[in-house]
C-alpha positions in Angstrom: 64.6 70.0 73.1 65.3 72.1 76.4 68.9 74.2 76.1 70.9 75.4 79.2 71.8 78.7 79.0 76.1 79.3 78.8 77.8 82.3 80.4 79.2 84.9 78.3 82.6 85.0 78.0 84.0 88.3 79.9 84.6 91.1 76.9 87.7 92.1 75.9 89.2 94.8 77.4 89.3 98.1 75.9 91.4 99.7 78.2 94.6 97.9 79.7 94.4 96.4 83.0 96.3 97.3 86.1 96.8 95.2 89.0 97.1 97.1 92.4 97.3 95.2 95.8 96.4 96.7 99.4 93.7 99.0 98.2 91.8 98.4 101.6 90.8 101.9 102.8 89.5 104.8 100.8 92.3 107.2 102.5 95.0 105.0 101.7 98.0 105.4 98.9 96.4 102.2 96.9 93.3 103.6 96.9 94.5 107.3 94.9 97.4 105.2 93.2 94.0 103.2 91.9 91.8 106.6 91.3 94.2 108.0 89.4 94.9 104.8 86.5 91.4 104.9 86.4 91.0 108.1 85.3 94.0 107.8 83.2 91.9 105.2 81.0 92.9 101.8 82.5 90.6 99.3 83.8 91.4 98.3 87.6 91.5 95.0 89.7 93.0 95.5 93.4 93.5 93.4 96.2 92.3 94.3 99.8 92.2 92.1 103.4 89.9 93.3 105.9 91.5 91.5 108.8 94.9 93.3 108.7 92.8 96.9 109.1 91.2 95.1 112.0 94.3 94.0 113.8 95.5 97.9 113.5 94.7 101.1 115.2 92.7 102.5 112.9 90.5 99.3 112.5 88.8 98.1 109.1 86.9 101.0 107.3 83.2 99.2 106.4 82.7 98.8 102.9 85.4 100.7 102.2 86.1 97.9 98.5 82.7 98.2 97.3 83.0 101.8 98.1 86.5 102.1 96.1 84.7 99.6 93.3 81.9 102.5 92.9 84.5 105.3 92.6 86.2 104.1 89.7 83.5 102.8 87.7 82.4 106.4 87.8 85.7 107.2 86.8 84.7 105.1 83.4 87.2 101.6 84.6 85.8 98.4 85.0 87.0 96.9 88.4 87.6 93.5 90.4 87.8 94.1 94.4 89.8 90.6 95.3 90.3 89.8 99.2 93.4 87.8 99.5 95.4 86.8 102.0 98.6 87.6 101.0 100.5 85.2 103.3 98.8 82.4 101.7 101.4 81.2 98.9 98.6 80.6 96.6 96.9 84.0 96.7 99.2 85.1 93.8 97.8 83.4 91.3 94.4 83.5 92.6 94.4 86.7 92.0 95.6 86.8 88.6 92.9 84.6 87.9 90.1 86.0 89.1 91.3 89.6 88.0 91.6 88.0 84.2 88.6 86.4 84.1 86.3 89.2 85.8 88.0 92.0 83.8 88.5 89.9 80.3 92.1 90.5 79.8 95.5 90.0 80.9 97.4 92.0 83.5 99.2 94.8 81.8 100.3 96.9 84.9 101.2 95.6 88.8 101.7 97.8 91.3 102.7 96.5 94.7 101.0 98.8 97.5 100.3 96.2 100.3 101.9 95.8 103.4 102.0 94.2 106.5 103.8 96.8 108.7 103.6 96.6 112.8 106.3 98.4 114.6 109.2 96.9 116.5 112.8 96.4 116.7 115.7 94.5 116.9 115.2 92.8 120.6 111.4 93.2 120.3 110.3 91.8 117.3 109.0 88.2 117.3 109.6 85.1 115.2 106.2 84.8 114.3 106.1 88.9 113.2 109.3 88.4 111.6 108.1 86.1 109.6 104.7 87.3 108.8 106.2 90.6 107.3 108.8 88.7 105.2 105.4 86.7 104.4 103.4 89.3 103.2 106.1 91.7 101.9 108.9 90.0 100.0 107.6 86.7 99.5 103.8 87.7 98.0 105.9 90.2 96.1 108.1 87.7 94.7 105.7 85.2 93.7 103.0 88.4 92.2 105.6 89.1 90.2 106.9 85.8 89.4 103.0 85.1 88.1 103.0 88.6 86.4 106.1 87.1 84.2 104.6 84.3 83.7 101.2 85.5 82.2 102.5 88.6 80.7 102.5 88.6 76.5 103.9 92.0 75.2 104.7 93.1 71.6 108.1 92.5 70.7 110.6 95.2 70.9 108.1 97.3 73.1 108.2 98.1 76.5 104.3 97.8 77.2 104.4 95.7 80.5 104.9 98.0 83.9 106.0 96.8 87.7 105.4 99.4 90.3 106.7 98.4 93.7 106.0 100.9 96.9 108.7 101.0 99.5 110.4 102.8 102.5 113.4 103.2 104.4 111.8 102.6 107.8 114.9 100.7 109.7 115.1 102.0 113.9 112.2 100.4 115.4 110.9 98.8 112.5 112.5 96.2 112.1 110.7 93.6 110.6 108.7 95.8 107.9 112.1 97.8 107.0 113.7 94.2 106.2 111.3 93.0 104.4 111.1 96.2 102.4 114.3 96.1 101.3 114.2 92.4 100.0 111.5 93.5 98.4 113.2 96.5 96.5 115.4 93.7 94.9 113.1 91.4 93.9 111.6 94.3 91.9 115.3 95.4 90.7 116.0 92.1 89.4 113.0 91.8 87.3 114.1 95.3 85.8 116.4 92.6 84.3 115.0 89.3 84.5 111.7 90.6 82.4 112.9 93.0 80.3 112.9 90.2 77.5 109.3 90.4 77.7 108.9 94.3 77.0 108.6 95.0 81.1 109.7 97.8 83.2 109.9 97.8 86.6 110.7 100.2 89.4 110.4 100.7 92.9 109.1 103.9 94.6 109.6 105.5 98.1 106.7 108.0 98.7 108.5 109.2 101.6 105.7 110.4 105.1 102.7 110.2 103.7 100.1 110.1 106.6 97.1 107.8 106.1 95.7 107.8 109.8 98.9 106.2 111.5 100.8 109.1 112.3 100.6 111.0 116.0 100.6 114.8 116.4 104.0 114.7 117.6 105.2 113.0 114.5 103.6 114.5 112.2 105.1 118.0 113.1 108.2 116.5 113.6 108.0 115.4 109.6 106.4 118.4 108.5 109.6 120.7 109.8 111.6 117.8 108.5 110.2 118.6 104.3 111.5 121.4 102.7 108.1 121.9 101.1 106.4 122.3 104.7 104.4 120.1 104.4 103.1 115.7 104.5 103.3 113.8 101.1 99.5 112.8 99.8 98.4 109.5 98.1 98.2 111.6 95.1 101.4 112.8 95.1 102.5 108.9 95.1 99.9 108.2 92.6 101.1 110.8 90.0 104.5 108.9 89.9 102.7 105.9 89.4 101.0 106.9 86.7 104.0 108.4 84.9 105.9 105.4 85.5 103.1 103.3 83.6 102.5 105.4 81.2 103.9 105.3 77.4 106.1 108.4 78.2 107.7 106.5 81.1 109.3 103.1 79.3 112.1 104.5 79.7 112.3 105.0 83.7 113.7 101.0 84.4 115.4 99.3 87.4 115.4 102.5 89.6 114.6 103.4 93.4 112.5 106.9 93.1 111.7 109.0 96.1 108.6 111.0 96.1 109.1 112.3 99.0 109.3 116.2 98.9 113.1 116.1 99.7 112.3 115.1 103.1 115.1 115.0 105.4 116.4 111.0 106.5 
């Protein structure tokens, strides 16, 4: 009698698992937000989509997931690189299921670090750009969440479960990414309330002008004069935060809009 080999079910985690979207380049405030849980002692799925860093200036960085992948594996996590199209409605879950089943555990920790974020204003701005932002920043923030809720099995009477959300206060000449911020920082305020049931935190951050490669010279020292420390934020200084925020010691930080941004000026 001739037997077919079965999979191994994926092991159980030992360390909890954090979800972090738009880790797509190795310079970028995902990618030290997903560095630093890693070497914090959680395991790390994150989301990336190559064909948003090709539509910008700074073009797609080659590799750059596998590359990422590497780094915290060496950091002791086990990771899942997803590519999703976050304008799809059905990425959300996707993702939480591929993330479960590759890293052999439920999602303890999401933290919202993708964007779709091309400048323009109020009589500039396009239906179609309007609506991709909304898209890709309040609506696949809504339903990642809405899926985190829905999956999420705390202890009772602890606050175990963490939402991390990454914002700004772009408005003048941003319109359409500085909207669709701002729905998004209450859709992560309500489920402050909404989830709390469940033993979930959840918090938005602003990490303030942190350059990644977008800024010019001339904004950049116009920032740097603007920060009473002299100097640009880093994706560590973000990814500090972050980890606080879903760490034990920070259950207690809940429903709040926290700027990291070295006092900078508005």
């Amino acid at each position: 009698m001739t037997t077919t080999a079965q999979p191994s079910p994926a092991p159980a985690p030992s360390r909890p698992i954090a979800l972090i979207t738009g880790v797509g380049r190795s310079i970028g405030i995902g990618a030290g937000i997903a560095r630093r849980l890693a070497a914090s002692g959680w395991d790390v799925a994150f989301t990336y989509w190559t064909p948003y860093d090709r539509r910008m200036e700074w073009g797609a960085e080659p590799g750059a997931a596998a590359s990422i992948a590497q780094e915290l594996a060496e950091a002791g996590a086990r990771t899942a690189a997803i590519e999703a199209d976050l304008t799809d409605p059905d990425a959300p879950a996707r993702v939480f299921d591929e993330a479960e089943q590759r890293l052999g555990g439920p999602v303890t920790a999401l933290v919202l670090s993708h964007a779709e974020s091309v400048d323009s204003g109020l009589l500039d701005t396009t239906v179609e750009a309007f609506d991709r932002h909304f898209a890709v920043n309040s609506r696949a923030s809504w339903l990642l969440i809405r899926e985190y809720g829905l999956r999420f099995r705390g202890e009772p009477g602890t606050a175990t479960g963490r939402i991390v959300a990454l914002t700004s206060d772009h408005t003048v000449g941003n319109l359409p990414y500085g909207a669709s911020k701002g729905a998004l920082d209450r859709i992560t305020l309500a489920a402050a309330h909404e989830l709390a049931h469940l033993g979930v935190t959840a918090n938005v951050v602003n990490p303030g002008p942190v350059d990644t490669g977008w800024m010019s010279d001339d904004l950049r020292e116009a920032l740097v004069r603007g920060t009473p420390l002299g100097r640009l934020g880093t994706p560590r200084d973000t990814a500090h935060l972050v980890d606080f925020l879903c760490s034990p010691e920070g259950q207690w930080i809940n429903g709040q809009l926290l700027k990291s941004n070295g006092g900078a000026a508005a």
